[in-house]
C-alpha positions as a Markdown table, in Angstrom:
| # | Residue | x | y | z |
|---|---|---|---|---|
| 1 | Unk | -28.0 | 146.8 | 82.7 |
| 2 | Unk | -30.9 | 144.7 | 82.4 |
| 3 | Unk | -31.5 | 141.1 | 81.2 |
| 4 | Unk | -34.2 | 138.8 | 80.5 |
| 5 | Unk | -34.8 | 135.3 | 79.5 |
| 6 | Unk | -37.1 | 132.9 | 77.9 |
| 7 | Unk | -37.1 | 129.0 | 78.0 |
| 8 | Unk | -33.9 | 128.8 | 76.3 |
| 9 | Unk | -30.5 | 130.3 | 76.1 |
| 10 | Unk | -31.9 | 131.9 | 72.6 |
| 11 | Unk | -34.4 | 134.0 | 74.5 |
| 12 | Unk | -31.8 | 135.6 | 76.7 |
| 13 | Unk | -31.6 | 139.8 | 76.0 |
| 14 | Unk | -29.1 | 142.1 | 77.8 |
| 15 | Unk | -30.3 | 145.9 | 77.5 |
| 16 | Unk | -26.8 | 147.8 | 78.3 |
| 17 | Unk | -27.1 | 151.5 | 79.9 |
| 18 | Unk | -27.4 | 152.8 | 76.6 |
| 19 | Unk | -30.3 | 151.5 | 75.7 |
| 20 | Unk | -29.1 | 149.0 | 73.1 |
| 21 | Unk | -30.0 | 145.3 | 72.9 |
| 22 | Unk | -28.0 | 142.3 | 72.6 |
| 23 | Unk | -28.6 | 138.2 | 72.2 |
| 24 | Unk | -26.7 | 135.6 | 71.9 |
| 25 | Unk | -24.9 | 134.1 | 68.8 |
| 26 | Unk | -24.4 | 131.0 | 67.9 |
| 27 | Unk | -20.4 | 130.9 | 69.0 |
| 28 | Unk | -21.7 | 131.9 | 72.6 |
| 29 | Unk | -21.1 | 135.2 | 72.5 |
| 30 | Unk | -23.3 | 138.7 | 72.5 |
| 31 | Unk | -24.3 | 140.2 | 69.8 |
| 32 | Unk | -26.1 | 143.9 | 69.4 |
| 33 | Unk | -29.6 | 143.5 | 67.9 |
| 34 | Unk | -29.8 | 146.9 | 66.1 |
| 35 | Unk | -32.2 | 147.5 | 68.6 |
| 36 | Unk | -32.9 | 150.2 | 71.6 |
| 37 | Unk | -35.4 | 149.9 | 74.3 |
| 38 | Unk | -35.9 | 152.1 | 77.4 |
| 39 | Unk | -36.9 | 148.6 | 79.3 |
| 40 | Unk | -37.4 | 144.9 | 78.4 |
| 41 | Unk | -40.0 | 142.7 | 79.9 |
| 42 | Unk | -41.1 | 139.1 | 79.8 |
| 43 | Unk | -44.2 | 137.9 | 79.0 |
| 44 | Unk | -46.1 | 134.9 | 80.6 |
């Protein structure tokens, strides 16, 4: 599992060990993004 962040809770993003990416929702919990990713980075 990997996660990364940005200024606010919004930014967070949980890669799982299958690839897939999730946010948060607005009830505070995790939602998938339809998304896979091999790695997820931040920028600066």
């Amino acid at each position: 599992m990997q996660l990364v962040g940005g200024n606010f809770v919004d930014g967070m993003r949980v890669r799982d060990a299958d690839g897939a990416v999730w946010r948060r929702n607005s009830s505070g919990g995790w939602q998938e993004t339809g998304i896979l990713a091999s790695f997820l980075a931040t920028q600066q």
